[in-house]
Each structure stands twice: as structure tokens, then as C-alpha cells.
C-alpha positions in Angstrom: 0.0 0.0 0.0 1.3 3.5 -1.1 0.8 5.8 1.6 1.3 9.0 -0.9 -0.8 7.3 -3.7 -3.7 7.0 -1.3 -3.5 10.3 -0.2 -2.9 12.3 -3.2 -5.9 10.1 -4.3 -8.5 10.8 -1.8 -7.0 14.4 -1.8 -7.7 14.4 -5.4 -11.2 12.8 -4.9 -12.2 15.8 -2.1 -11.2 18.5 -4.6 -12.9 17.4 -7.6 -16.0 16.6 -5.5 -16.0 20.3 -3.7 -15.4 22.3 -7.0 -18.6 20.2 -8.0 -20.6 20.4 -5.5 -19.5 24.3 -5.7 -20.4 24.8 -9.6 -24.1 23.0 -8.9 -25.0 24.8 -6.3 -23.4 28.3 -5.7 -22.0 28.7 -9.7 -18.6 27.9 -8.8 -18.6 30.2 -5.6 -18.6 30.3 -1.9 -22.0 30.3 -0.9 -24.3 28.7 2.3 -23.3 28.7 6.0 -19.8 28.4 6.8 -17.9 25.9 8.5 -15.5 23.3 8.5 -15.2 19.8 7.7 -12.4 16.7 7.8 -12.2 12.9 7.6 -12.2 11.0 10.6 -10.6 7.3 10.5 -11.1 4.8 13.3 -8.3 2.1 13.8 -8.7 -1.3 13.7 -6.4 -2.9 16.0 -5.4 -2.0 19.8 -3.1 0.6 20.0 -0.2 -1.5 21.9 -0.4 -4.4 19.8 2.1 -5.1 16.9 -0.6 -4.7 14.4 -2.2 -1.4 16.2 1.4 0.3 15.9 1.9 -0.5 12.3 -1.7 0.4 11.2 -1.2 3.8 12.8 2.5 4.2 11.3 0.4 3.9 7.8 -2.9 6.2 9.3 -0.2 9.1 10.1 2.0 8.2 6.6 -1.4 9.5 4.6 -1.5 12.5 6.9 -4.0 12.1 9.6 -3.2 13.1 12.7 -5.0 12.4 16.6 -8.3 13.8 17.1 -8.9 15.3 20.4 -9.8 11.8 21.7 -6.8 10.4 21.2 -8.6 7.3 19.7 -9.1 8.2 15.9 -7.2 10.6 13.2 -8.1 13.0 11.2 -7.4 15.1 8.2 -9.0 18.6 8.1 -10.8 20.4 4.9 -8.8 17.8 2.7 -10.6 19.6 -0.4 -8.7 22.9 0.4 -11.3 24.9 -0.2 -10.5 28.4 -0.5 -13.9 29.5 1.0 -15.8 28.7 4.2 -18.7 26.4 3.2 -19.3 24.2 5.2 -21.3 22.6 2.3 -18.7 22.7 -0.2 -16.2 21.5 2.3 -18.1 18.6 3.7 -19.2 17.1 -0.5 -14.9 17.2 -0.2 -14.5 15.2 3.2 -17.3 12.2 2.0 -15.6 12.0 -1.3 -11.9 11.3 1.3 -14.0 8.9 3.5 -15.4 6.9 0.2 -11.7 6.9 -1.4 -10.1 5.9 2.0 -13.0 3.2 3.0 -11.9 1.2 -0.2 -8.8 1.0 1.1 -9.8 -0.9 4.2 -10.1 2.3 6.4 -13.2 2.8 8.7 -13.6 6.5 7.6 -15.8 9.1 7.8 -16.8 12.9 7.0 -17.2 14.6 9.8 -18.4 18.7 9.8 -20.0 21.5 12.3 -21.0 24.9 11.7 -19.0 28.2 12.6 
């Protein structure tokens, strides 16, 4: 598995989804509530097992990184939208979660208004 593959690929995946969901609905623009929204992904295996260390080696390799928990990882806005919709930013974070979760990953899009 190719950490940077799979990121530049659900990366990819959240851009091309935002700028979509952005053209449909607000011609290409910012538009609707603002907020913010990342992918969340769940491990698998214990933390202090063999298995639980190496799974989280390849969660952090993609660019995820400990939610205030301490339990799961996540990757903020990973659209990079310019703007502040929370809208536009969330259609970016499902497209991650649905890239990642065929990989094996138990992702998902998380968001909250500002």
C-alpha cells in the first residue's frame, strides 16, 4: 500500500468533488453557511499491539493526525477549499471517507458549523 498514492488520491477525490458540489450549487462560488469539515478514520487494532502500531504508522504516513480523543485521526478540509462552506467543504471530506474506506479504512466525514 502506497501511503502517498492514497493520499494524493482521496485528496484528489475531495477537490474534484467540492469544486462540483460548488459549480451546482453556488456557480462555482462560496456560498451557504460556513464551517469546516475533515475525515475521521477509526483504527482497527489496539493501539499497543504489533498490528495497532503498524496500522497507525500507515494512518499518520497519509497525513491524519490524533483527534482530540486520542482514539481516531483525522485530516482537516482535505478539499482545500478556498472559502468557508461548510457545504462545499463537507461534498470534499465524504468524497476522502469513500476513497479511503476502499482501502480498508473505517472512515468518515465529519463537519460543524461556525
Amino acid at each position: 500500500m502506497d501511503q502517498a498514492a492514497i493520499r494524493n488520491e482521496f485528496v484528489q477525490a475531495a477537490k474534484t468533488a467540492a469544486q462540483t458540489f460548488a459549480d451546482k450549487h453556488f456557480g462555482g462560488q462560496d456560498g451557504g453557511a460556513c464551517g469546516f469539515a475533515w475525515v475521521t478514520i477509526y483504527p482497527e487494532h489496539k493501539g499497543n499491539t504489533k498490528a495497532g502500531r503498524e496500522e497507525r504508522r500507515i494512518i499518520e504516513q497519509l497525513g491524519m493526525r490524533k483527534d482530540w480523543t486520542g482514539k481516531a485521526y483525522q485530516f482537516w478540509d482535505p478539499a482545500g477549499w478556498p472559502g468557508q462552506s461548510v457545504d462545499v467543504k463537507e461534498a470534499g471530506a465524504r468524497a476522502a471517507a469513500e476513497v479511503l474506506k476502499r482501502y480498508g479504512f473505517k472512515a468518515y466525514a465529519g463537519s460543524r458549523l461556525d
